[in-house]
C-alpha positions in Angstrom: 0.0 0.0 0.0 1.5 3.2 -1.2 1.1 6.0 1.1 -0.4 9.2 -0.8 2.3 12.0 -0.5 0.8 15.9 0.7 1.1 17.3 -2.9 -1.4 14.6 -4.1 -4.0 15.5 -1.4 -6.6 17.6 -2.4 -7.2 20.4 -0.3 -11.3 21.4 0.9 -12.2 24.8 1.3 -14.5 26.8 2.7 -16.8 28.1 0.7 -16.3 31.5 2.8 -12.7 31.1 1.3 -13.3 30.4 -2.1 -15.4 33.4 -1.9 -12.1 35.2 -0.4 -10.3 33.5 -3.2 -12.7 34.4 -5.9 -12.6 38.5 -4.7 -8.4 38.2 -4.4 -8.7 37.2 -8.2 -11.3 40.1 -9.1 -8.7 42.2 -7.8 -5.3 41.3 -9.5 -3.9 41.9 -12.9 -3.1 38.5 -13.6 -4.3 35.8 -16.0 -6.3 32.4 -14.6 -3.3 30.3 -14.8 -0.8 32.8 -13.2 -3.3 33.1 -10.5 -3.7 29.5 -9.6 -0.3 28.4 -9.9 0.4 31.5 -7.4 -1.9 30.4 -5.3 -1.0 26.4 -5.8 -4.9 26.0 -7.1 -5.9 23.8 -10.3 -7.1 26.0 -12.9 -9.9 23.8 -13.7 -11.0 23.7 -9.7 -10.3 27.7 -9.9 -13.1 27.7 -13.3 -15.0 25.0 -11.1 -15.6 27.3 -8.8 -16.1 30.4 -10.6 -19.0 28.9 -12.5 -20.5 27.1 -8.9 -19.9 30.5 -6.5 -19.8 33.4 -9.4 -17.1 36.0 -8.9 -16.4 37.3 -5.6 -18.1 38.5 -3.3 -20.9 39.7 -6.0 -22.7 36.2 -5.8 -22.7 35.8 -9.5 -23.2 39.1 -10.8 -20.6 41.1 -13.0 -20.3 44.4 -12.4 -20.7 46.3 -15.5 -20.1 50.5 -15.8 -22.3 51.9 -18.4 -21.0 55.5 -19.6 -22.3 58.3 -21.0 -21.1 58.2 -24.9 -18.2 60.8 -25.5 -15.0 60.1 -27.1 -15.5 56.9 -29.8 -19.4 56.5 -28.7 -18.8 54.2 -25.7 -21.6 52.2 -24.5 -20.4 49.8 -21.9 -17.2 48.5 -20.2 -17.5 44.8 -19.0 -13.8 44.0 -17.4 -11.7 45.2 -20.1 -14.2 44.7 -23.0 -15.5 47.8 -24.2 -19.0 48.1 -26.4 -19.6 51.3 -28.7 -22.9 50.1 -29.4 -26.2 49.4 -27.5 -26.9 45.9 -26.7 -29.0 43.7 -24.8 -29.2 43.0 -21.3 -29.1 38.9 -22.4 -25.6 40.2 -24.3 -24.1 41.7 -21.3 -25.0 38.9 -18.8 -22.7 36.4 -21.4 -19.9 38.4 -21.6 -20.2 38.1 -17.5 -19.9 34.6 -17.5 
């Protein structure tokens, strides 16, 4: 019987800190897979858990900031997508997930 070694053990969390985990990510400048091998995470488990819990502390929802048009006719930024036209609400709730 071979004894399993620490770095094959999964590791349970909380969901209070996935949510922690979740909101650290929001936060950071960093790709998925810079994040979770920061954080000694599985990428998948990280996208696991984004799709389960939402992001952060928002339960799901994206925040998105709708502007005022002015230079280039902005509509909306979503994260670092920007729209310069109206579109619909359906539209906006993919590009959050």
């Amino acid at each position: 019987m071979n004894p399993t070694s620490d770095a094959k053990r999964r590791k349970r969390r909380s969901k209070k800190e996935i949510h922690r985990i979740l909101q650290e990510y929001e936060g950071c400048n960093q790709s998925i897979e810079d994040y979770c091998k920061k954080q000694n995470i599985p990428s998948n488990t990280f996208y696991n858990w984004r799709k389960k819990y939402g992001t952060g502390a928002l339960g799901g929802f994206t925040k998105v900031l709708v502007t005022v048009p002015s230079q280039g006719n902005l509509f909306a930024e979503v994260g670092k997508i920007r729209l310069y036209q109206p579109v619909s609400a359906a539209y906006l709730k993919e590009l959050g997930s």
